[in-house]
C-alpha positions as CSV (number, residue, x, y, z in Angstrom):
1,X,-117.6,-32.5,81.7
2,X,-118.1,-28.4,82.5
3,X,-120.3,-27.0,84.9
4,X,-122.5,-25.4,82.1
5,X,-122.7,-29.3,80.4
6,X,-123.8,-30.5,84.0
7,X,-126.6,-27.5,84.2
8,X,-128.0,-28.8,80.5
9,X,-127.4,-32.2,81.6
10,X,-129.9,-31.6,84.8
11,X,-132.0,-29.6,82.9
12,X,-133.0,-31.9,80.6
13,X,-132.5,-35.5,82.7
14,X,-136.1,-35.4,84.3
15,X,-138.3,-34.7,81.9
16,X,-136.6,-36.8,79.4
17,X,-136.7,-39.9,81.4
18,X,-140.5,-39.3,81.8
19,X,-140.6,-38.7,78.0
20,X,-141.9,-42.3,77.7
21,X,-144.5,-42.4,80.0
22,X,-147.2,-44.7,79.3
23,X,-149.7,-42.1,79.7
24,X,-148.3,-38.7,78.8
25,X,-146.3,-40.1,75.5
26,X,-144.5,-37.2,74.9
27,X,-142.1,-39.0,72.4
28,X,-145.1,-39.1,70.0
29,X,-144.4,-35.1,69.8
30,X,-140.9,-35.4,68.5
31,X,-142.1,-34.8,65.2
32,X,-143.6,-31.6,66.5
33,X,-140.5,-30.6,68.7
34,X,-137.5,-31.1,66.9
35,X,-138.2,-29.2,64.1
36,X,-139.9,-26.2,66.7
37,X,-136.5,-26.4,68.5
38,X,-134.2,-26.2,65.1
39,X,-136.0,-23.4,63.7
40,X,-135.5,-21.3,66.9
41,X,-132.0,-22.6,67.1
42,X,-132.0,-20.9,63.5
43,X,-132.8,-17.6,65.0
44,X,-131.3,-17.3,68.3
45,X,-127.8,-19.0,67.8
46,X,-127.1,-16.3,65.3
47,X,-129.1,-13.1,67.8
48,X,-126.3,-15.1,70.2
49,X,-123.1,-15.3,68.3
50,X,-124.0,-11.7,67.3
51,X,-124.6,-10.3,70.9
52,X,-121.6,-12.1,72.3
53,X,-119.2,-10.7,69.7
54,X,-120.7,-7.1,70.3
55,X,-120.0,-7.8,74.0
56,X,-123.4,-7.9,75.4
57,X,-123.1,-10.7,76.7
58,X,-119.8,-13.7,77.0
59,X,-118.9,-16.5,78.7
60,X,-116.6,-17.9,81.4
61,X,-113.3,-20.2,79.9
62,X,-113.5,-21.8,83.2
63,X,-116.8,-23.3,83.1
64,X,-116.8,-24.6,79.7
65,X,-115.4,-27.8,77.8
66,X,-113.3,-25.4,75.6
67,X,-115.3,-26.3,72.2
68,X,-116.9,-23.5,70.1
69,X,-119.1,-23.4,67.0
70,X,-119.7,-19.7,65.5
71,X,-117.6,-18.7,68.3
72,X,-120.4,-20.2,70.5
73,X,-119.2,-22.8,73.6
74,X,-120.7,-25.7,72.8
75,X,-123.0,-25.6,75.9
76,X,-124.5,-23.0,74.6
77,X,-126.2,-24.8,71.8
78,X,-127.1,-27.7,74.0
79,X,-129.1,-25.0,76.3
80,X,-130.9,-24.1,73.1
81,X,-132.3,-28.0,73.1
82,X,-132.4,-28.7,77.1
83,X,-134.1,-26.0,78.3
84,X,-136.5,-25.7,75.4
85,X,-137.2,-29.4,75.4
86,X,-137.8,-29.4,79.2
87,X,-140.4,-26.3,78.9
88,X,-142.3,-27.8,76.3
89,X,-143.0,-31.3,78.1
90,X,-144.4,-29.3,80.7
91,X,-146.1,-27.6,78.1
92,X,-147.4,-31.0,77.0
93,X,-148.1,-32.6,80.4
94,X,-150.1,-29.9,81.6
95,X,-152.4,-29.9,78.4
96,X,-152.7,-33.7,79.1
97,X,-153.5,-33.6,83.2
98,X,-155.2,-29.9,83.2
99,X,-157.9,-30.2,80.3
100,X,-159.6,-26.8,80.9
101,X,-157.1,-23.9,79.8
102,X,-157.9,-21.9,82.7
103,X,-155.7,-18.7,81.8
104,X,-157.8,-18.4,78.4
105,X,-159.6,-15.3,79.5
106,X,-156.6,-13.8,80.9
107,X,-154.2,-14.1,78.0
108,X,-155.5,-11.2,75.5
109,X,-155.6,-8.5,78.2
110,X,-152.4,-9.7,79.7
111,X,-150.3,-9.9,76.3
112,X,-152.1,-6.5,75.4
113,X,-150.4,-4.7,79.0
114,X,-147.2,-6.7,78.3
115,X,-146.7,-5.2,74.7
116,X,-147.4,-1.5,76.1
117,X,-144.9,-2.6,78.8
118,X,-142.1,-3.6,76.7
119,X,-142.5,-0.8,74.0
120,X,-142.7,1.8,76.7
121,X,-139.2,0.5,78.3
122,X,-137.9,-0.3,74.6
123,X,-138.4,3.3,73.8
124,X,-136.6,5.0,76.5
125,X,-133.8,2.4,76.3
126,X,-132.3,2.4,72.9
127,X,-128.7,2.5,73.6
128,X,-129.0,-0.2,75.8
129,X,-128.8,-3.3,73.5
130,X,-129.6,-6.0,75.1
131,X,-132.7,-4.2,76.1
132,X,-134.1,-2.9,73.5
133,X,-133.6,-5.7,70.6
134,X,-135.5,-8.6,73.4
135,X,-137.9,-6.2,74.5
136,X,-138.9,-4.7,71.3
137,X,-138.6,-8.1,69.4
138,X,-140.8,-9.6,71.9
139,X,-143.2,-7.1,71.9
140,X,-143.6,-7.4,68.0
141,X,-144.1,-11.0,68.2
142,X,-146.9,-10.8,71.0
143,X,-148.6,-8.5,68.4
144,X,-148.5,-11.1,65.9
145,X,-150.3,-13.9,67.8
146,X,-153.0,-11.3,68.9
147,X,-154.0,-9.9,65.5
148,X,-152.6,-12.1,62.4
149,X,-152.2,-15.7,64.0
150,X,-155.0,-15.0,67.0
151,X,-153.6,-17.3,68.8
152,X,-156.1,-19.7,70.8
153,X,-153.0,-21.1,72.8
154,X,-151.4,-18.0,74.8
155,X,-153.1,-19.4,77.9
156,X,-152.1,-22.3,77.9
157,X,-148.6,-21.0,76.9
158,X,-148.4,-18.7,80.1
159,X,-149.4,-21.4,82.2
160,X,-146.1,-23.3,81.1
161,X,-144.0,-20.2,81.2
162,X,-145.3,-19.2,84.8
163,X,-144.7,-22.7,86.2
164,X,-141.5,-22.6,84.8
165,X,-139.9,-19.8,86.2
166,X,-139.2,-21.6,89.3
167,X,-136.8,-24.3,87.6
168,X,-135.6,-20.7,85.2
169,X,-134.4,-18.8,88.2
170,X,-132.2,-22.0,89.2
171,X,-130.5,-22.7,86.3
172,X,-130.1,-19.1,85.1
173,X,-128.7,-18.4,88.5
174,X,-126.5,-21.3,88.3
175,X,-125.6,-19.3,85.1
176,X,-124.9,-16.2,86.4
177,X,-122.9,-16.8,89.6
178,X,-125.6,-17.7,91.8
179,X,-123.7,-20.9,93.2
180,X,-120.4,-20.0,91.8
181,X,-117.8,-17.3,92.7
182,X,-117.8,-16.0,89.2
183,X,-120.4,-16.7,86.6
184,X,-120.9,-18.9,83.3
185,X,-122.2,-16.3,81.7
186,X,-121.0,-12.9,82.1
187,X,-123.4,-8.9,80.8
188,X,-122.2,-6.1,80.6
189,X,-124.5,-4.2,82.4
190,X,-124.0,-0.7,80.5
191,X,-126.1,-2.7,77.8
192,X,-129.3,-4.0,79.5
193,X,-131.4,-2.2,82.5
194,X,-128.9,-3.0,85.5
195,X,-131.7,-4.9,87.3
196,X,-131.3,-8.3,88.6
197,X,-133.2,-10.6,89.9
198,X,-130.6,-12.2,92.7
199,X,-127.8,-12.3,89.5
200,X,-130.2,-12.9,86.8
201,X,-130.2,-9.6,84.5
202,X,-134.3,-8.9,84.4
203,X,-134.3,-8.9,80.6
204,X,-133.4,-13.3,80.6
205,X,-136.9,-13.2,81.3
206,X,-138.5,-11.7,78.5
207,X,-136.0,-13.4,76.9
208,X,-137.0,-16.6,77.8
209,X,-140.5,-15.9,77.4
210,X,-139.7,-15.2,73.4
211,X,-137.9,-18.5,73.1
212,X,-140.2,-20.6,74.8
213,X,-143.0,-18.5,72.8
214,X,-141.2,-19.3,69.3
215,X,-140.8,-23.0,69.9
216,X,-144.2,-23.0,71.4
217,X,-145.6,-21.2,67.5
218,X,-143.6,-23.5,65.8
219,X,-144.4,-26.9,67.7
220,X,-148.3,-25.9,67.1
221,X,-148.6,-24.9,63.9
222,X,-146.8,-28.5,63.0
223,X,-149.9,-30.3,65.2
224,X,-152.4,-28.2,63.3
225,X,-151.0,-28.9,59.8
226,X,-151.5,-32.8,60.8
227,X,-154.7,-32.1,62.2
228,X,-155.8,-30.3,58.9
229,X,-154.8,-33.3,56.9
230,X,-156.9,-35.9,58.2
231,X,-159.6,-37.2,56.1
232,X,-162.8,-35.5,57.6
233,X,-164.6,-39.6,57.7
234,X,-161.6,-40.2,60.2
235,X,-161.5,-39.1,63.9
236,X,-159.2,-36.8,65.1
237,X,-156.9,-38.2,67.6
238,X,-155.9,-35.5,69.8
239,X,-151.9,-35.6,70.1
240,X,-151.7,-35.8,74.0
241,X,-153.6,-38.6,74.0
């Protein structure tokens, strides 16, 4: 197997051998994860395919099983269902051990600064592709969740993506060279800021935050259709329970 299959592979191994916990159940959310994984799949595979023909980004022959799909490695679709599978059982597990979603207050003024952030830097960087596109698209999804879906989860959301960033700098760094003499995956840095974080370009985080934010959207709108549909003489069973 590659080094990028291994990465997944490690990625994903913890948190889905605690998947069936007796107490955190997380399996009981596959209805609600899945589908939140396949419909980001349905928008970043193609934002991927597209930036890697265009250049922006590509990937290392030597670190890969030599299989592609939409001129994709076939690692990279697998990251699209570790890493997003791994975020959002921490996602669940802390809504089931931390009850009280203590970054509640903090989330409007913080995803109103980040939006002026990323516009600001969006608008003085439009050549720069990589840039631009994440930053810009993220901003406009932020937006969203604040004034048409008002959004009562972003708290608990940036509690996962904050706890997370620790296990993120890892395996993106595995990614890009970190451990490695030359890296899995490869930027041309005349399309993105230039700025790293040790080898991580500073934009994987925003990034990141957008497609942990979309399977986030997607995996709660599914548990509030459910909850909608119960008979109002039934209780509600929460679904970390």
């Amino acid at each position: 197997m590659s080094y990028y299959f291994w990465i997944n592979l490690l990625a994903l191994s913890v948190p889905l051998l605690v998947t069936f916990d007796k107490r955190l159940k997380f399996y009981r959310n596959w209805q609600y994860l899945f589908p939140a994984i396949l419909g980001t799949m349905l928008i970043f595979v193609p934002w991927d395919a597209v930036k890697t023909s265009l250049g922006v980004w590509g990937f290392n022959p030597e670190h890969l099983q030599g299989i592609y799909l939409l001129n994709l490695p076939v690692e990279e679709w697998l990251f699209f269902i570790a890493i997003p599978y791994a975020c959002m059982f921490t996602y669940h597990a802390f809504e089931y051990l931390i009850r009280t979603d203590y970054l509640a207050s903090f989330a409007r003024p913080f995803t109103m600064m980040l939006i002026l952030l990323l516009l600001i830097v969006a608008a003085i960087n439009p050549g720069r592709w990589y840039t631009f596109i994440t930053f810009l698209a993220t901003a406009i999804f932020l937006t969203l969740h604040l004034y048409v879906f008002k959004s009562t989860y972003l708290g608990r959301f940036y509690m996962m993506y904050f706890a997370t960033l620790l296990p993120f700098f890892l395996v993106n760094g595995a990614l890009t060279g970190l451990f490695t003499p030359e890296p899995v995956v490869w930027y041309d840095d005349t399309k993105n800021l230039g700025i790293r974080l040790g080898t991580i370009p500073i934009e994987d985080t925003v990034y990141g935050l957008f497609m942990l934010l979309l399977n986030t959207t997607i995996y709660e709108w599914l548990r509030s259709r459910k909850t909608r549909r119960v008979p109002e003489n039934q209780t509600v069973v929460h679904p970390v329970s």
